[in-house]
MMTF fields as JSON, N, C-alpha, C and O atoms, coordinates in Angstrom:
{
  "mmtfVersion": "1.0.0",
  "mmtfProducer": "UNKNOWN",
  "numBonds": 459,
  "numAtoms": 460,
  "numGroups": 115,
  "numChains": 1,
  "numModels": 1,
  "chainsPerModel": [1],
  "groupsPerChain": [115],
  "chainIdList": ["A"],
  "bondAtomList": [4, 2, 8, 6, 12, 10, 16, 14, 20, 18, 24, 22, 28, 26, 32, 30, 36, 34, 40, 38, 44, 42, 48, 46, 52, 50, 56, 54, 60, 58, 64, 62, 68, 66, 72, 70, 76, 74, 80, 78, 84, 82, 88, 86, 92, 90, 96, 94, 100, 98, 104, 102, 108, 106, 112, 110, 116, 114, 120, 118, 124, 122, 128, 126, 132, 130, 136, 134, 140, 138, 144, 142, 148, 146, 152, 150, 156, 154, 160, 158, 164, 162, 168, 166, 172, 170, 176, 174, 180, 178, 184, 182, 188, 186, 192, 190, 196, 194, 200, 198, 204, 202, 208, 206, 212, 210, 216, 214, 220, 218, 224, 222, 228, 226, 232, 230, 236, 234, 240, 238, 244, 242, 248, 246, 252, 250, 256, 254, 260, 258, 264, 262, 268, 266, 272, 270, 276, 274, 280, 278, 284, 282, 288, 286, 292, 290, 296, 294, 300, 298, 304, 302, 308, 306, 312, 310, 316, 314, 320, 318, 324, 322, 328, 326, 332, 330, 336, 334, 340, 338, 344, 342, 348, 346, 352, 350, 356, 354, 360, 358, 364, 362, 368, 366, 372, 370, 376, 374, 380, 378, 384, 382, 388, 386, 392, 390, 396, 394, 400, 398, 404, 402, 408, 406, 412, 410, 416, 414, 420, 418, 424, 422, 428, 426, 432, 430, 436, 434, 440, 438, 444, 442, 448, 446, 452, 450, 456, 454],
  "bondOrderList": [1, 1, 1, 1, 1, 1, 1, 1, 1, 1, 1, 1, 1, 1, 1, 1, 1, 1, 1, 1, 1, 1, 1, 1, 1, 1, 1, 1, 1, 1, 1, 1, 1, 1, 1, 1, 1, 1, 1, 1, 1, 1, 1, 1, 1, 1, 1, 1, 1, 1, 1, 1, 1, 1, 1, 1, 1, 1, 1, 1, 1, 1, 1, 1, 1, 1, 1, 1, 1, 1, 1, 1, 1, 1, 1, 1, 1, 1, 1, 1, 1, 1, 1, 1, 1, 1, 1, 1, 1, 1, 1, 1, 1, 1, 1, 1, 1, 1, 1, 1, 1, 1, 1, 1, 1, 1, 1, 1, 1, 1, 1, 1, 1, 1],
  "groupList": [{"groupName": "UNK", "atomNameList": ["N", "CA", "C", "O"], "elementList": ["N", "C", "C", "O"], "formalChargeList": [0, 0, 0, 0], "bondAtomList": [1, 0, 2, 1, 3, 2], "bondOrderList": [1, 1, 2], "singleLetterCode": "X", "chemCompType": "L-PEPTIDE LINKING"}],
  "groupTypeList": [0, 0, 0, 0, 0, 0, 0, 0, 0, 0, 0, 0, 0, 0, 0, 0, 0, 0, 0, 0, 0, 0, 0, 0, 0, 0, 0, 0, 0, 0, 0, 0, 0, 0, 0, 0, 0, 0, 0, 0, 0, 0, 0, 0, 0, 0, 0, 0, 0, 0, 0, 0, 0, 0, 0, 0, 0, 0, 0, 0, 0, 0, 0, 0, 0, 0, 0, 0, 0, 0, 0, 0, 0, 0, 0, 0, 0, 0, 0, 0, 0, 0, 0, 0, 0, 0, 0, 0, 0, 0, 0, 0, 0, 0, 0, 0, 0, 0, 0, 0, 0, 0, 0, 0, 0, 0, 0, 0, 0, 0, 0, 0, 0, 0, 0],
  "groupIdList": [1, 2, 3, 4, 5, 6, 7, 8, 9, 10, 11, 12, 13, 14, 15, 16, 17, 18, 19, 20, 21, 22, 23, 24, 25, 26, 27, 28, 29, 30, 31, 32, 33, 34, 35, 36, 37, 38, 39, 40, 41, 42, 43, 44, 45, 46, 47, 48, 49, 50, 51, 52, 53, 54, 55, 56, 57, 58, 59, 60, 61, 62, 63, 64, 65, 66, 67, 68, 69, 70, 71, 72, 73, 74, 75, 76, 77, 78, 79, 80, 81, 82, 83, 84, 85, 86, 87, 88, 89, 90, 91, 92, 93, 94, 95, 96, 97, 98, 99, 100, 101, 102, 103, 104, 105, 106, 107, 108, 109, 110, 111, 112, 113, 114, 115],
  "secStructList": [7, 3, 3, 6, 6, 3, 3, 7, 1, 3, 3, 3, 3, 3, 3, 6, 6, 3, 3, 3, 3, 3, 7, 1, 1, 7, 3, 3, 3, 3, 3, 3, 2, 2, 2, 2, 2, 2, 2, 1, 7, 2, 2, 2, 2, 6, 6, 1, 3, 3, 3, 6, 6, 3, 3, 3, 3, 3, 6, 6, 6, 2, 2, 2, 2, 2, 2, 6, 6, 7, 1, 2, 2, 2, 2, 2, 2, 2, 6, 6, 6, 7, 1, 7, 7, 6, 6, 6, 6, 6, 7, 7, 1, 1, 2, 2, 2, 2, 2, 2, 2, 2, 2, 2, 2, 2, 2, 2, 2, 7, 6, 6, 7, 7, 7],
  "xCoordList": [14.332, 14.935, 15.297, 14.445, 16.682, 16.874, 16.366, 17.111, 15.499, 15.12, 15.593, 15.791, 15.685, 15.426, 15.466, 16.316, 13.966, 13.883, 13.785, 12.895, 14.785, 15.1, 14.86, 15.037, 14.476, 14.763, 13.113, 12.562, 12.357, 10.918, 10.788, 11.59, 9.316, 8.703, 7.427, 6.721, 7.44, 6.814, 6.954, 6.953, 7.075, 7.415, 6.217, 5.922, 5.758, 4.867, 5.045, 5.087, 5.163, 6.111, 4.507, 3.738, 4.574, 3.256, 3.109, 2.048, 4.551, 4.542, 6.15, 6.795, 6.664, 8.021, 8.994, 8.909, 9.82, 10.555, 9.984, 10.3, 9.353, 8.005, 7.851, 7.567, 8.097, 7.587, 7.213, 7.784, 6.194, 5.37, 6.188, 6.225, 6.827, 7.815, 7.642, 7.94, 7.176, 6.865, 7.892, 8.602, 8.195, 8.8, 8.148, 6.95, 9.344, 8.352, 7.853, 6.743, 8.542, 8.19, 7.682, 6.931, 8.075, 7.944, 7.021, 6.173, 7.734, 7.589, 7.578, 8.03, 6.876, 7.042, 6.958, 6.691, 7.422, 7.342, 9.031, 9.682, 9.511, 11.005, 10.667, 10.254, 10.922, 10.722, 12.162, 12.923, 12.375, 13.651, 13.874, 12.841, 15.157, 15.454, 15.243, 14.886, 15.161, 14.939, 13.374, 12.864, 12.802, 11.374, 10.838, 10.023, 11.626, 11.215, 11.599, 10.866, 12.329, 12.825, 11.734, 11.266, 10.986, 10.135, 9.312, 9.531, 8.229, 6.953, 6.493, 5.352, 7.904, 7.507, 8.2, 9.184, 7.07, 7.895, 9.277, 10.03, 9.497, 11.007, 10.452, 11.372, 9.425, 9.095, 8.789, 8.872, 8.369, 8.284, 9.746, 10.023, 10.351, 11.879, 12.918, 13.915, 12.55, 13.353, 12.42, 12.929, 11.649, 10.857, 12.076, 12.813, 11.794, 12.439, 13.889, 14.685, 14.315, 15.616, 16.457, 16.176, 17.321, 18.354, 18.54, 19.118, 18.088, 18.685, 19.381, 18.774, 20.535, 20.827, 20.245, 20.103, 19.886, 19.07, 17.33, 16.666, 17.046, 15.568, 15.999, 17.101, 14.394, 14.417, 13.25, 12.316, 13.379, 12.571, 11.638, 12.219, 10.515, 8.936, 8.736, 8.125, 9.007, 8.527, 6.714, 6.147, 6.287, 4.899, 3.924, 2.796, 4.496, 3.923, 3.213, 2.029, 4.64, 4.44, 4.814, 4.285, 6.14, 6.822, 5.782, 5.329, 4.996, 4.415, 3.283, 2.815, 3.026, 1.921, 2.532, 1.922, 3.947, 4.301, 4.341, 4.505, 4.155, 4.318, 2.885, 2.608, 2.111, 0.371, -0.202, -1.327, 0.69, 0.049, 0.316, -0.069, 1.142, 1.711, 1.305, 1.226, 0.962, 0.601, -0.307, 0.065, -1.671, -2.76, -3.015, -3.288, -2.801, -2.665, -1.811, -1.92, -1.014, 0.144, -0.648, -0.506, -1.515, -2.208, -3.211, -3.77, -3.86, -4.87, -4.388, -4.779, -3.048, -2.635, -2.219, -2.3, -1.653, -1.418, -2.924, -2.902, -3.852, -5.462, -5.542, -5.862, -5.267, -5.438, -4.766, -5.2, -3.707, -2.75, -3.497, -3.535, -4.161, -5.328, -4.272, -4.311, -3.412, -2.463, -2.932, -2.328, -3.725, -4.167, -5.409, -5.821, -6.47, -7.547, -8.183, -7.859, -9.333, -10.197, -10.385, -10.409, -10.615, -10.824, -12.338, -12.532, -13.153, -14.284, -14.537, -15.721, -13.819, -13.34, -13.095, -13.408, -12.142, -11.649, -12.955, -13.02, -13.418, -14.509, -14.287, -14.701, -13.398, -13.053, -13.824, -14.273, -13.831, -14.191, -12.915, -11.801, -13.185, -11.878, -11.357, -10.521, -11.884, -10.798, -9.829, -9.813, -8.871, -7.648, -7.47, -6.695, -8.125, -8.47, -8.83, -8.674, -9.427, -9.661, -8.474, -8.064, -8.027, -6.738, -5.783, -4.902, -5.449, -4.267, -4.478, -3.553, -5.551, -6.256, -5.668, -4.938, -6.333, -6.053, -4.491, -4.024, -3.868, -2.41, -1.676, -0.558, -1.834, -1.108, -1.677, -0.878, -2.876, -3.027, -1.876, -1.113, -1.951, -0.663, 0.59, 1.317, 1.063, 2.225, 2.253, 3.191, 1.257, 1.005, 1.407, 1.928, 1.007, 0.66, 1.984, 2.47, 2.52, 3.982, 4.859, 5.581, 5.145, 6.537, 6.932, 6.124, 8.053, 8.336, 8.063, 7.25, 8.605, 8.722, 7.259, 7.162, 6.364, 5.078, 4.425, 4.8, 3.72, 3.2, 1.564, 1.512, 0.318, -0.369, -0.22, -0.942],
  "yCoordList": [17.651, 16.432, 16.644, 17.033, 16.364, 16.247, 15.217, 14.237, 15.129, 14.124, 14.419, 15.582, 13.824, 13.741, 14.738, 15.17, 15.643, 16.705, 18.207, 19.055, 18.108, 18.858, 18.778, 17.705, 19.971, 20.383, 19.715, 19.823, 19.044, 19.063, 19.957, 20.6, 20.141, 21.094, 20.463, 21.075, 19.206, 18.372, 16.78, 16.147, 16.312, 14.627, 13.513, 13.894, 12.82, 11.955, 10.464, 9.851, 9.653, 8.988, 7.996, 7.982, 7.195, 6.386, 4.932, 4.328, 4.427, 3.087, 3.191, 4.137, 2.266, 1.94, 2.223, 1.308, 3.282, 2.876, 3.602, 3.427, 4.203, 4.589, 6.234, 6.669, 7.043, 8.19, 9.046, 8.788, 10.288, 10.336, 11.924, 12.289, 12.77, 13.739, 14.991, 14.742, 16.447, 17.193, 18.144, 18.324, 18.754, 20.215, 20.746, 20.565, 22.226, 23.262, 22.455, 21.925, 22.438, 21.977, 20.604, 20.217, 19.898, 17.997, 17.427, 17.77, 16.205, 14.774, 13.561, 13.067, 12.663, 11.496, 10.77, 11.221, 9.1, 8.378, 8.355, 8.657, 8.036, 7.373, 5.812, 5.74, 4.959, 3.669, 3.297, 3.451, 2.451, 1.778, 0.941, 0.501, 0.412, -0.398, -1.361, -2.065, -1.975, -3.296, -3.37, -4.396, -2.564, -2.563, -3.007, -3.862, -2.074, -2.431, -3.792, -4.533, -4.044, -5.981, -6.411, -7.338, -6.272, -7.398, -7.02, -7.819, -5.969, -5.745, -5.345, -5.392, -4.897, -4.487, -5.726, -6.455, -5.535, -6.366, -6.08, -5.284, -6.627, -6.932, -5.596, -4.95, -5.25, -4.152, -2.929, -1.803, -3.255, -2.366, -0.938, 0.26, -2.654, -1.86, -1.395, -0.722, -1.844, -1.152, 0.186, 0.908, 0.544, 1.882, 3.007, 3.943, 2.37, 3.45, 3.976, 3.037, 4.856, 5.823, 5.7, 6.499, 4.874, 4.982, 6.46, 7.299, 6.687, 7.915, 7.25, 6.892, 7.366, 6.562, 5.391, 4.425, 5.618, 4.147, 3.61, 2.606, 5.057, 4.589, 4.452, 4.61, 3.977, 3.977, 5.227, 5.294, 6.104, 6.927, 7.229, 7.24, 7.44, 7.18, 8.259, 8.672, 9.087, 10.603, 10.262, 9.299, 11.358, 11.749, 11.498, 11.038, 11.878, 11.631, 10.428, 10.149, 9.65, 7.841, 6.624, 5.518, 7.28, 5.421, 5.606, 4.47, 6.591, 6.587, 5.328, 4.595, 5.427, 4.111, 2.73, 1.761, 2.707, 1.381, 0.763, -0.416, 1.795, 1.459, 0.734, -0.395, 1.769, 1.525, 0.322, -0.159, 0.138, -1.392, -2.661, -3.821, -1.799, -3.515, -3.468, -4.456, -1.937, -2.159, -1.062, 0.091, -1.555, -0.817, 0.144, 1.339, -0.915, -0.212, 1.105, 1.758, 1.208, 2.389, 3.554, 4.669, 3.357, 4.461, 4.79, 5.795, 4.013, 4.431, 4.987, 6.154, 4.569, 5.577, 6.945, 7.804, 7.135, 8.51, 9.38, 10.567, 8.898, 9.132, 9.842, 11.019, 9.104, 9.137, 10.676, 11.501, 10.916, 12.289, 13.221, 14.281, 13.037, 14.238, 14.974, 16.135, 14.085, 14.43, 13.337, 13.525, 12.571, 11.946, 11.962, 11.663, 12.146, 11.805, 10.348, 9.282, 10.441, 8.932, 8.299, 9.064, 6.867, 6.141, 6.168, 6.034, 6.321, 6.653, 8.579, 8.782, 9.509, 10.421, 10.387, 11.056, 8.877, 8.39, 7.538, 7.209, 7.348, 6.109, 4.746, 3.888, 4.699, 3.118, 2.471, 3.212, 1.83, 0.667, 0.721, 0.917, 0.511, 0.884, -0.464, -0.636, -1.356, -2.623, -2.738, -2.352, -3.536, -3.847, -3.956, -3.217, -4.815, -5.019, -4.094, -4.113, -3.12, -1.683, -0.667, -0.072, -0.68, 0.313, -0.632, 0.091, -1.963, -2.227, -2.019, -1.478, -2.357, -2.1, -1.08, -1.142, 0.098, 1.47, 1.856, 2.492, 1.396, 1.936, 1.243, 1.754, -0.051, -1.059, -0.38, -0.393, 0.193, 0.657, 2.195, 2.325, 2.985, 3.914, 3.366, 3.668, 2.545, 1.273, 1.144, 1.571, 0.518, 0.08, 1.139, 0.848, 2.446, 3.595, 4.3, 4.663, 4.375, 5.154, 5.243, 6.135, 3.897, 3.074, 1.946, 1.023, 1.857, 0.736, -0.676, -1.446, -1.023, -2.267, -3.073, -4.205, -2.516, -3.64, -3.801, -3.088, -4.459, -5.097, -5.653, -6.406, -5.693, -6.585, -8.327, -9.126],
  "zCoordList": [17.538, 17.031, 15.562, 14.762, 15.171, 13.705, 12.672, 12.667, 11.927, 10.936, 9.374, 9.024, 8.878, 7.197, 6.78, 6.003, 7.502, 6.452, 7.496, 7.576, 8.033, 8.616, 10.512, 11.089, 11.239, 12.76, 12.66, 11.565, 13.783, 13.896, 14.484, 15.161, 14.198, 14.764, 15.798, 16.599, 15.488, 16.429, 16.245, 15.189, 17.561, 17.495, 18.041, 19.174, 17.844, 18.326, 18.687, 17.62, 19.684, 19.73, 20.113, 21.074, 18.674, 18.204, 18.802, 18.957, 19.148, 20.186, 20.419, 19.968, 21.07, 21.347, 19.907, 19.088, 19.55, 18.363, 17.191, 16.014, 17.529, 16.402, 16.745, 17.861, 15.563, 15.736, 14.719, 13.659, 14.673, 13.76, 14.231, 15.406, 13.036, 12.921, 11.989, 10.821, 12.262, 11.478, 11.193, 12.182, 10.288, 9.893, 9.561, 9.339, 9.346, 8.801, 7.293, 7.245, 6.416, 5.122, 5.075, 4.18, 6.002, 5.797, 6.833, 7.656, 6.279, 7.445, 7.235, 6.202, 8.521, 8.139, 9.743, 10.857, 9.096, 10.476, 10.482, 9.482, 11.495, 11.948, 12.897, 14.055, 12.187, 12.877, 12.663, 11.708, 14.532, 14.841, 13.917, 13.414, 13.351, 12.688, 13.36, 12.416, 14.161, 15.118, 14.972, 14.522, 15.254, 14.939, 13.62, 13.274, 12.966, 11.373, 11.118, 10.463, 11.432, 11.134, 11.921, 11.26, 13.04, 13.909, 12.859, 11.949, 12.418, 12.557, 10.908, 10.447, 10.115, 8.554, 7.675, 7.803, 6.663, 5.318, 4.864, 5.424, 4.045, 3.026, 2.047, 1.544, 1.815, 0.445, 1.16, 0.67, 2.554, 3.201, 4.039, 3.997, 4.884, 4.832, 3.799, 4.06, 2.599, 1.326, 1.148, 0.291, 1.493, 1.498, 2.463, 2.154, 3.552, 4.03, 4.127, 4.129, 4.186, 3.814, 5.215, 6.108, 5.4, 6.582, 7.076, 6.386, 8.138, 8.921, 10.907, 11.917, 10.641, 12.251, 12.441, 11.693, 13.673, 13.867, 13.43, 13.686, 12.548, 12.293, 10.954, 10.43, 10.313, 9.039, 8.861, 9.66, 7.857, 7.647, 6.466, 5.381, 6.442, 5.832, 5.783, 6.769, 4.947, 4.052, 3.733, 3.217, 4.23, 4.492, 3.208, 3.382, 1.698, 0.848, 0.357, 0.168, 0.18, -0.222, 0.439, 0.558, 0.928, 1.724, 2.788, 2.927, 3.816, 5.253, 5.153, 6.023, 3.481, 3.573, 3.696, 4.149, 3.2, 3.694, 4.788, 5.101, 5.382, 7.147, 7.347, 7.752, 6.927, 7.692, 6.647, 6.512, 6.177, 4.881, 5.858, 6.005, 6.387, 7.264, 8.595, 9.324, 9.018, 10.905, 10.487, 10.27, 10.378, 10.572, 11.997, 12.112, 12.992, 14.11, 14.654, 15.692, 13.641, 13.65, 13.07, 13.573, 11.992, 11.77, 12.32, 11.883, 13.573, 14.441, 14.932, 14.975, 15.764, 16.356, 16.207, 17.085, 14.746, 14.225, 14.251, 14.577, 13.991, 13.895, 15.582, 15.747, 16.503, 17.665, 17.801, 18.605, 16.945, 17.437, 17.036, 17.66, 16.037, 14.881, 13.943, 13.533, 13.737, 12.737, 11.177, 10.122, 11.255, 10.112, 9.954, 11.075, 9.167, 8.45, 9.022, 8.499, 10.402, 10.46, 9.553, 8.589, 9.113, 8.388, 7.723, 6.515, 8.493, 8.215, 7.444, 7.177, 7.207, 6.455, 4.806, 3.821, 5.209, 3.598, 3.289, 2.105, 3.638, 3.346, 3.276, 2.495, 4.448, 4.735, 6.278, 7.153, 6.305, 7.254, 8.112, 7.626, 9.584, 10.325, 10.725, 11.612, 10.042, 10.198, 9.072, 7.903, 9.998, 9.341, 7.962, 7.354, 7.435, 6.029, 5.107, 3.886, 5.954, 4.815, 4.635, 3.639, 6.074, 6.279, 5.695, 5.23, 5.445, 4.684, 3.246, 2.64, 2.58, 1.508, 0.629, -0.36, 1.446, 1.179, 1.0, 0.056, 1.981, 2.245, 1.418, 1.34, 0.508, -0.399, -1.725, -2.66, -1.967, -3.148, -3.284, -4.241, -2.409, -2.89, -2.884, -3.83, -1.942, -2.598, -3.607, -4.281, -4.099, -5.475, -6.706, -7.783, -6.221, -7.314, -7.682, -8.753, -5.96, -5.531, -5.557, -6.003, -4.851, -4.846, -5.557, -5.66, -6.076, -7.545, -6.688, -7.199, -5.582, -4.68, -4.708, -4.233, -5.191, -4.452, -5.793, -6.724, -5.915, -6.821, -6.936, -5.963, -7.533, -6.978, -7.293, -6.696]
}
């Protein structure tokens, strides 16, 4: 599959619309634009970088915008063993810790969020 940052080298397809995308050098999520309107914020979809019909979440910083807003999206990446358990980082695996966490690199990363 072609993404962003090049050919993957592996795809993970994390719910309907949703996919978690590696290269040699990169990555990231690709979420449907239709998706992203139901399920992400206004600070959230200005994160991600139009590619076709997804919006795309580079691995470094925007990927937390995603998991700030759907915790459950990063269980599921967890689930692939492509991310770090919550209990690893030293969080609590409810919602509230995983949004927590993922709004503070928002915070740090990306100009859009604010506390």
């Amino acid at each position: 599959m072609l993404t962003p940052w090049g050919m993957s080298q592996s795809k993970h397809k994390l719910t309907t619309g949703v996919y978690s995308v590696t290269t040699a050098s990169h990555g990231g999520l690709l979420v449907g634009k239709r998706v992203a309107r139901e399920r992400l914020s206004i600070e959230a979809i200005k994160e991600g970088e139009p590619f076709a019909q997804y919006l795309a979440y580079e691995e470094d910083c925007a990927y937390a915008a995603v998991y700030a807003d759907w915790p459950d999206l990063y269980r599921r990446e967890v689930e692939t063993g492509l991310l770090i358990p919550p209990s690893e980082l030293g969080l609590e695996p409810t919602d509230d810790a995983i949004r927590a966490y993922y709004l503070l690199i928002c915070i740090r990363w990306l100009d859009g969020y604010k506390l």
